[in-house]
N, C-alpha and C positions, 0 to 999 in steps of 0.2 A: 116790259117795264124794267128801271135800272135804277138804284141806286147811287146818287151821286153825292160825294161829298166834299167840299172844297177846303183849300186853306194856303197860306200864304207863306211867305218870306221873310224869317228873320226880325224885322222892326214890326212893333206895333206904334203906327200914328197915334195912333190914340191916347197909347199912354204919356204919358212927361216924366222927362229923365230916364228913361230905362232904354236906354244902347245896350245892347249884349254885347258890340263890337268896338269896345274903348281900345285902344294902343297904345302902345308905347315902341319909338325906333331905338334902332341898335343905336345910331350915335346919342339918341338922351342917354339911355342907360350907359354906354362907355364913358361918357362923356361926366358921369354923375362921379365926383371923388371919391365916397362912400359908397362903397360896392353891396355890402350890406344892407346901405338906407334903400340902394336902387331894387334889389334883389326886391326888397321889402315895399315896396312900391309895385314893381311889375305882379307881386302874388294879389297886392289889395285891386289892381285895376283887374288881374284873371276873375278872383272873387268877386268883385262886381259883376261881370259879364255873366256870369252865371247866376248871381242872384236876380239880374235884370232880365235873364232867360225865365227863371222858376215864374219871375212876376206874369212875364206875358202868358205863360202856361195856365197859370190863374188864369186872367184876363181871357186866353180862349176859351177856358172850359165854363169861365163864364158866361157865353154865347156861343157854346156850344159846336166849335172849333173843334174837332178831334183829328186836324191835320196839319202840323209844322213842317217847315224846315229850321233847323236851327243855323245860325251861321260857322261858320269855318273859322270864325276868327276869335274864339273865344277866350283862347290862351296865347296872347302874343310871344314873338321871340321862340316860342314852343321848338321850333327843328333847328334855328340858328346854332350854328359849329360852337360857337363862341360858349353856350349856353349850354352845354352835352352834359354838363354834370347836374343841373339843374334835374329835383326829382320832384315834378310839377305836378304828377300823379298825387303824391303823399301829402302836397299841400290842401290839395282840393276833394280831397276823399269823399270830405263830411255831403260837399254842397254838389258834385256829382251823384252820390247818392241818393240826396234828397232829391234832385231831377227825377232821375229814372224812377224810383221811388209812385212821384208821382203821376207818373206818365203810363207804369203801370195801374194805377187806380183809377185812372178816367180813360183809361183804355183807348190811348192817342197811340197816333201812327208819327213819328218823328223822323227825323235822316236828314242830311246833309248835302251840298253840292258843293266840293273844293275849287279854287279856284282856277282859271287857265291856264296855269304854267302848270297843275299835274297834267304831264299828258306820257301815256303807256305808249306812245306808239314813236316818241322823241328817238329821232338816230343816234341821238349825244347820251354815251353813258351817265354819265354825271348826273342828267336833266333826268333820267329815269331812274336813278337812284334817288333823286332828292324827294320823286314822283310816288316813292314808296315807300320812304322814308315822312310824307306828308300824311298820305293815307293810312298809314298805322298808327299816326296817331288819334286820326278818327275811329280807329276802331279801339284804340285804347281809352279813350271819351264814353265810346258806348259803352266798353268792358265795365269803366267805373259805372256808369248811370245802370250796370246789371240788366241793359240791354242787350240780345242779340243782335249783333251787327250784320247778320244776313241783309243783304238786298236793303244798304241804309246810304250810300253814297251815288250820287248821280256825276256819272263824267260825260263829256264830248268825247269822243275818236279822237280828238289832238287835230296834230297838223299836217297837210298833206305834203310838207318840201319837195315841192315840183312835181310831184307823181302822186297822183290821188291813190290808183291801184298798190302799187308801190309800199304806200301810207299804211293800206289796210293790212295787207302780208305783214308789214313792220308790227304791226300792232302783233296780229297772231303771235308772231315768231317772240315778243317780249313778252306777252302773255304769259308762256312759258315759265319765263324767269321773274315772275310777280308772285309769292308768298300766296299758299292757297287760302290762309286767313285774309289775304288784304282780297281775293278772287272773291271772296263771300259778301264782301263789301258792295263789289261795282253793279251797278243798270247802269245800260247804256243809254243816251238820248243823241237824237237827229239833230244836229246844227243849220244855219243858217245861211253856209257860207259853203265849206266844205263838204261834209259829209250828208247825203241826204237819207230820207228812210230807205231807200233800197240796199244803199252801203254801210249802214246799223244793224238793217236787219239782215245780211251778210255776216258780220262780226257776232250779233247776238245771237243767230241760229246756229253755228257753227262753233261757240265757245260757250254755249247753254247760258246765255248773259240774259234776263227780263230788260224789254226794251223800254224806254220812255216818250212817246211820243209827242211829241212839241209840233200842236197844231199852226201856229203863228210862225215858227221856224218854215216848215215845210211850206206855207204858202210863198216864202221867202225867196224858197231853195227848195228847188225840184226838179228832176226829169220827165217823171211821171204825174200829172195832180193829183190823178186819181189813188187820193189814200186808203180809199176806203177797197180796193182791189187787195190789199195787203194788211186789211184789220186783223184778221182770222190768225194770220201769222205773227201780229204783234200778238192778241191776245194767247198766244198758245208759247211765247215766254216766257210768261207767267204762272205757266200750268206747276211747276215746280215751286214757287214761292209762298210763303203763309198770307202773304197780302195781296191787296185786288190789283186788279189794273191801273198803273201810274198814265196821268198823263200834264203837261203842262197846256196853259192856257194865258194868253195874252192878246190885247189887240196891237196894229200901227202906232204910231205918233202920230200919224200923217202920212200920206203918198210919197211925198219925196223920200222922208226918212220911216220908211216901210218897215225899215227891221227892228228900229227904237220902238222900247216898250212904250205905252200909252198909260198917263194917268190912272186908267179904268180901263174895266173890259166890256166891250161891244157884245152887248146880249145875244142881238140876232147874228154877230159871229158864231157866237161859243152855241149859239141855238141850232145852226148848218151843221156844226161838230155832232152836238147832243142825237138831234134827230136821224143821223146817219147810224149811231152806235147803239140806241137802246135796244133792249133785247139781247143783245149780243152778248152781255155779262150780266154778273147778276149785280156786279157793284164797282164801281169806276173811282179815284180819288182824283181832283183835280187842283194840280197848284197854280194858285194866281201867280203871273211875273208882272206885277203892274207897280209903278211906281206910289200911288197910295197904298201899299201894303194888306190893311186889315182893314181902311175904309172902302178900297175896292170891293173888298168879297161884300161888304157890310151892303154896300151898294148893287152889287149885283144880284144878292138874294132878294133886293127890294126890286130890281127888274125884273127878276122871273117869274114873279106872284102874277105877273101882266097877262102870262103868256095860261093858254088855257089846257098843255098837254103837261103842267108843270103841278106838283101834289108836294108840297110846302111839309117837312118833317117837323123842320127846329132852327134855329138860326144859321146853319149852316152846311144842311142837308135835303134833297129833297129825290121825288122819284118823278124821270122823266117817261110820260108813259104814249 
């Protein structure tokens, strides 16, 4: 029997009005006469993002959600050259606080996944500067919300530029030169395209990284299908982390566009998942990537009641036995 607990992505459908992930571009703000009015602008639209973050957090723990991703984009402009003196930290103290705050009191699992241009494995200095120069600031996010940042940011391997093997050595070899506060940060997950789980979990056994398994990726992209030949070694990634085993969950669109998320997630998919791994751990966290967000999970706890190996906890937990 296992424990499995799900949670979703950034938006809640459900709620009105609460974007965590408002902007603002570099040309408004340059573009804005009064440097001052703009400044004062882009802290009110940061400070929303994050009061529309506290909202959803509500909203989860109100159906009993104890698993986010928050989005990346919560502080526009945040790494922009233009912006360096900018101390975005000391404007947002209060409402960072109050995050973490509560995130330690309903005892949520929260983290982040940056978006594809960090990539640690980039041949171009520059791109892996900017790559860690991104990622500190999510660990400085967490810093405020008096999070530990351990094992809170999910990345890809990057890009394979003509040489898959190549790609992964690259990766090692920058590894090196990546801040071992921002090293605290990363799990790694299996892509779709490039990197499959054999070439993750290469990089995560060998730079003690916890992997994240993205079942819907690997049906995508594989050499081997058989995943479950190599569970034992995902889960022994994790052997070092305070949290349980990560994994992602998603269905098709469709056959043609195979690799597009799907509105919802396919029960008797994630059911082939489930029944392959229970037992195996004693507690699994599983993030929806579906396009309805929070009505997906809403929706799939109402699928699994169906199913007669499935022992219903609370709106978004249950033990698959």
């Amino acid at each position: 029997m296992t424990l499995v607990r799900l949670g979703f992505v950034a938006m809640a459908l459900s709620l009105q009005n609460s974007s965590p992930s408002q902007t603002m571009t570099y040309k408004t703000f340059s573009n804005t006469e009064n440097k001052e009015a703009a400044m004062l602008k882009l802290e009110r639209i940061t400070k929303s993002n994050l009061s529309n973050t506290l909202r959803i957090l509500r909203h989860n723990a109100a159906h009993d959600i104890k698993f986010y991703r928050m989005t990346s984009r919560l502080v526009p402009l945040a790494t922009h050259e233009a912006l360096s003196d900018w101390d975005y930290l000391n404007a947002i103290e209060e409402e960072l606080a109050e995050i973490g705050q509560f995130v330690k009191e309903k005892d949520m699992r929260v983290d982040f996944h940056p978006d594809h241009f960090v990539l640690i494995n980039s041949p171009k200095k520059d791109v892996l500067k900017m790559s860690i120069k991104t990622l500190l600031l999510h660990k400085q996010l967490l810093d405020g919300m008096n999070l530990d940042p351990l094992h809170r940011c999910v990345l890809h391997v990057g890009g394979m530029y003509g040489d898959r093997q190549l790609a992964l050595e690259r990766f090692v070899e920058n590894w090196m030169i990546v801040p071992r506060s921002v090293q605290r940060l990363l799990i790694l997950e299996n892509d779709d395209k490039s990197f499959h789980l054999e070439d993750t979990l290469y990089l995560c056994e060998k730079l003690d990284i916890p992997l994240v398994f993205d079942y819907h990726h690997h049906l995508a992209h594989h050499e081997n299908k058989h995943w479950e030949e190599h569970w034992e070694r995902v889960t022994k990634t994790w052997s070092h982390s305070p949290f349980a085993v990560k994994m992602h969950i998603s269905s098709p669109k469709s056959e043609k566009q195979f690799r597009a998320h799907s509105d919802f997630v396919d029960p008797d998919m994630f059911m082939d998942f489930l029944n392959k791994i229970k037992g195996s751990v004693e507690q699994i966290d599983c993030m929806i990537e579906a396009k309805k967000k929070d009505e997906a999970l809403f929706k799939l706890m109402q699928d699994l009641k169906t199913y007669n190996n499935i022992e219903i906890i609370d709106g978004a937990s249950f033990y698959i036995k």
